[in-house]
C-alpha positions, 0 to 999 in steps of 0.5 A: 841137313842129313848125312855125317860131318866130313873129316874135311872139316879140318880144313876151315881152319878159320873158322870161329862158329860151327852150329849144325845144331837141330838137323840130322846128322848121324856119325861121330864127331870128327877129331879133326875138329881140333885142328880149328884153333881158332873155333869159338863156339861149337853146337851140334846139339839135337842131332843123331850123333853117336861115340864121344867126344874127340879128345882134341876138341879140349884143346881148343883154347879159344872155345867157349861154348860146347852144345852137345846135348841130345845126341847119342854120345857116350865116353868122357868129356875132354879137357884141356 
């Protein structure tokens, strides 16, 4: 896959799995990722991802796993 995640993505509020890991995906990871309460597991890891991670994705009580690595992100890490 190529291209950027769409901030639409806050709509699949369902969703518990979100692996877009080993593509090519540029952009940054959008805030709206944490309106998906219900996200278990996140890995966009080995992407072209770029900025920080969204403070909103530390609030996320149900996630468990956060794969990030090689992107290019920068900043802090979120907490709850």
């Amino acid at each position: 896959l190529w291209g950027t995640i769409s901030t639409l993505i806050g709509r699949l509020t369902r969703l518990e799995v979100f692996k877009i890991a080993q593509n090519d995906l540029s952009g940054f990871i959008p805030s709206e990722m944490g309106k998906l309460t219900n996200l278990v597991k996140i890995d966009v890891s080995e992407n072209d991802l770029s900025g920080s991670v969204p403070s909103e994705i530390g609030q996320l009580t149900n996630l468990e796993i956060l794969y990030v690595s090689n992107n290019d992100l920068s900043g802090t890490f979120p907490s709850e």
